[in-house]
C-alpha positions as CSV (number, residue, x, y, z in Angstrom):
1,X,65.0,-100.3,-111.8
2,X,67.1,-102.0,-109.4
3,X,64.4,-102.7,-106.7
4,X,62.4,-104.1,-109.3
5,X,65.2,-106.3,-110.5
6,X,65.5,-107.5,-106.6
7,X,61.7,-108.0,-106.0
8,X,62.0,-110.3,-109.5
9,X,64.7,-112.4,-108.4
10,X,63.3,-112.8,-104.8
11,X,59.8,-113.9,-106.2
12,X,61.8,-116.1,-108.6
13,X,64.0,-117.6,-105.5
14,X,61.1,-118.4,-103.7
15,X,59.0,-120.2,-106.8
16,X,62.0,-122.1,-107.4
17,X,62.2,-123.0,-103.8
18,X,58.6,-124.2,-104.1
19,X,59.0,-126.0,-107.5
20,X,62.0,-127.8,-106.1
21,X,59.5,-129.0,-102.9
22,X,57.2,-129.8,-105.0
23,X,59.7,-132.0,-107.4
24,X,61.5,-133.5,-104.3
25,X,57.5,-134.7,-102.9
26,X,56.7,-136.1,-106.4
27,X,60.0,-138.3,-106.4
28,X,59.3,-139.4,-103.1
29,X,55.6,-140.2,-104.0
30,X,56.4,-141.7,-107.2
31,X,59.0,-144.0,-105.5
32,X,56.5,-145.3,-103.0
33,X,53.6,-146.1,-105.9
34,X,57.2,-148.0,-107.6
35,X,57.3,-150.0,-104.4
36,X,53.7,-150.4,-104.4
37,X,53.4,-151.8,-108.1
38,X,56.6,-154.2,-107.0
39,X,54.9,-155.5,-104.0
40,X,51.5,-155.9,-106.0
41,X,53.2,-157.5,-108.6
42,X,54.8,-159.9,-106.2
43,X,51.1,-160.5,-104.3
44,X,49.7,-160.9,-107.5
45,X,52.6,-164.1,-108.5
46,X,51.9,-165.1,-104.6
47,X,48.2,-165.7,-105.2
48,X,48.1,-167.3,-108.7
49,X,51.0,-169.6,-107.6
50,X,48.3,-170.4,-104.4
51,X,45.4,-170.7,-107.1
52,X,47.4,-173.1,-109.3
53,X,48.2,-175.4,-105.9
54,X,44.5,-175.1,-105.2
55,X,43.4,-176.2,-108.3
56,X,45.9,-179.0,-108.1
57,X,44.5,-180.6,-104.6
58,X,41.0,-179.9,-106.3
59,X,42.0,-182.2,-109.2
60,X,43.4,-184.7,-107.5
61,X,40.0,-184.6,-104.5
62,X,37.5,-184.6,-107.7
63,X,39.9,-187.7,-108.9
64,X,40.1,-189.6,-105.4
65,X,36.0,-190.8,-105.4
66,X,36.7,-192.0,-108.6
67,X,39.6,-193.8,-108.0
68,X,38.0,-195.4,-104.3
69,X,35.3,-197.0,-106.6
70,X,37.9,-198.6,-109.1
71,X,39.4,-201.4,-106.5
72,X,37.6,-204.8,-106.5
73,X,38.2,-205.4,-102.6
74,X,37.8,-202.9,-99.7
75,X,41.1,-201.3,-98.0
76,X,41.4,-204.4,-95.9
77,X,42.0,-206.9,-99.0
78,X,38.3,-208.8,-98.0
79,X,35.4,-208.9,-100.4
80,X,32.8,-206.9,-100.7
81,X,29.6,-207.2,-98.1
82,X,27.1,-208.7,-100.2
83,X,24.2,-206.8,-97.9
84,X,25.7,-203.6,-99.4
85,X,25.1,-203.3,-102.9
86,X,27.5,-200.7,-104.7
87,X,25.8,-199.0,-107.8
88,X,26.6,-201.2,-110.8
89,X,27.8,-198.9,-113.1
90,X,29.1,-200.3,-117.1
91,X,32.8,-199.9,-115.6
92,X,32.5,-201.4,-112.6
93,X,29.6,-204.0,-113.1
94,X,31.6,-206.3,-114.2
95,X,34.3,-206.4,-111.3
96,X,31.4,-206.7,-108.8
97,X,29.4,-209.3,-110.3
98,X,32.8,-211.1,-110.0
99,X,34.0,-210.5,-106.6
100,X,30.7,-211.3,-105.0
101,X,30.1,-215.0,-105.0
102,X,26.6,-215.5,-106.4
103,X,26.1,-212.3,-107.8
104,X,26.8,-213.1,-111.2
105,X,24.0,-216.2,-110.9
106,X,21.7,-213.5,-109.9
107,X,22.5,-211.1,-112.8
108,X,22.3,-213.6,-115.8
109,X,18.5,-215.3,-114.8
């Protein structure tokens, strides 16, 4: 009865032993998918913070054409070359016809 008692406790010692490994790797492994989820999270901020920028300098490049064709005069302050016509559009018609000299004769015949 006493041998069998022995052999129990010996197979018990050793399945704890392996229960305990087995415990120990899961902590370890469950701290590194923690640290994983963290530095994913963060990557996750990094690239929607980097998506929000880019949409930013997208607005303000889809605004800048727009705003180049607003200005009466070129960059250096002179008029308009009368050789290069601009498209007349309803918004800026108006500003053309009276920055070019003549071009507002030609528009009302």
């Amino acid at each position: 009865m006493v041998s069998i008692m022995r052999r129990f406790e010996m197979t018990t010692a050793v399945l704890m032993r392996q229960k305990d490994e087995e415990l120990m790797n899961l902590n370890i492994k469950i701290k590194e998918l923690l640290e994983s989820l963290k530095a994913s999270k963060e990557e996750t901020k990094m690239w929607k913070r980097i998506a929000k920028e880019n949409e930013l300098i997208a607005s303000v490049f889809s605004n800048a054409p727009e705003e180049e064709r607003d200005p009466c005069f070129s960059s250096t302050g002179a008029l308009p070359d009368e050789k290069i016509a601009p498209p007349v559009s309803a918004s800026h018609g108006e500003c053309w016809n009276q920055s070019v000299p003549g071009k507002s004769e030609q528009n009302s015949n």
